[in-house]
C-alpha positions as CSV (number, residue, x, y, z in Angstrom):
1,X,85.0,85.4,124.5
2,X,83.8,87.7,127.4
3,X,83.6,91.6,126.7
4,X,86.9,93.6,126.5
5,X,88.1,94.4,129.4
6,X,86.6,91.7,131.7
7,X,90.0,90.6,132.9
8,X,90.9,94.0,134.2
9,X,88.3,93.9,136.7
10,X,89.6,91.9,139.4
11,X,92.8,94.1,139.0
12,X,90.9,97.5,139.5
13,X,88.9,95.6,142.6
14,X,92.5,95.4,144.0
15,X,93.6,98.9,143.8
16,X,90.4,100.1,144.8
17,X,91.0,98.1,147.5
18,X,94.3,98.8,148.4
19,X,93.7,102.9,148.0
20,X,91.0,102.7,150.4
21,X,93.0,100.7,153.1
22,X,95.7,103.3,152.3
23,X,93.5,106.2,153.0
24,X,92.1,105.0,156.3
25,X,95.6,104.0,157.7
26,X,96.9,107.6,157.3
27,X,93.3,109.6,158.0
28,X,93.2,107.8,161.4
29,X,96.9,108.1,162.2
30,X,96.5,111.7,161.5
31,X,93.5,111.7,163.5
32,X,95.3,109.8,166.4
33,X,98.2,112.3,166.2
34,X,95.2,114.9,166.2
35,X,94.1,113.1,169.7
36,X,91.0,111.7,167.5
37,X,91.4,108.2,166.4
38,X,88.7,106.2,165.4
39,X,87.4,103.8,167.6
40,X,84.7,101.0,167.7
41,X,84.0,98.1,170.1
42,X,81.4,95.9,170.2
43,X,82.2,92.8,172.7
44,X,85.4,91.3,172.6
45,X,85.5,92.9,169.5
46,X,87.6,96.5,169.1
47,X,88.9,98.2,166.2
48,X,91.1,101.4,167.7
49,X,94.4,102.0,165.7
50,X,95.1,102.2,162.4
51,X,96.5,99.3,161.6
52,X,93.5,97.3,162.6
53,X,91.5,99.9,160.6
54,X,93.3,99.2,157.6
55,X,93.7,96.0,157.5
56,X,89.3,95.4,158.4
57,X,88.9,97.3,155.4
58,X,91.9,95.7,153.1
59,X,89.9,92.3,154.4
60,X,86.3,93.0,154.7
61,X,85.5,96.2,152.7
62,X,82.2,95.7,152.6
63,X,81.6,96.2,156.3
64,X,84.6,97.9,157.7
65,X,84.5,101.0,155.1
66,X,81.3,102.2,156.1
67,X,81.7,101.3,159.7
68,X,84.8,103.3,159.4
69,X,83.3,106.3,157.8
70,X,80.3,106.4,160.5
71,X,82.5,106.3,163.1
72,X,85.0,109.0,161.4
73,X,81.9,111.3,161.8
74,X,80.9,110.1,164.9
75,X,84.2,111.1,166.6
């Protein structure tokens, strides 16, 4: 048997997840209403409405929070 809780882990990976993808779809929609949005493009590459936001981060977390966030303050 593994330690108590173990199981719950990939559930609270999930929310966290989710509430972080959650966050940056209605921070940059504010900030688009604001006349703000985030935006990033590297090549063919482009990340520029919220949506796309959201789902980069809901997807690949690792990379598109932080990207995310240094753009926010970029902007």
């Amino acid at each position: 048997m593994g330690s108590p809780g173990v199981e719950l882990v990939p559930i609270f990976i999930a929310l966290l997840l989710a509430a972080s993808s959650l966050w940056v779809y209605q921070d940059d929609s504010r900030r688009v209403r604001q006349g703000r949005g985030v935006y990033f493009s590297v090549g063919s590459l482009e990340l520029s409405t919220p949506g796309v936001w959201a789902a980069c981060c809901l997807v690949l977390w690792v990379l598109a929070m932080p990207l995310y966030l240094t753009c926010r303050k970029a902007g």
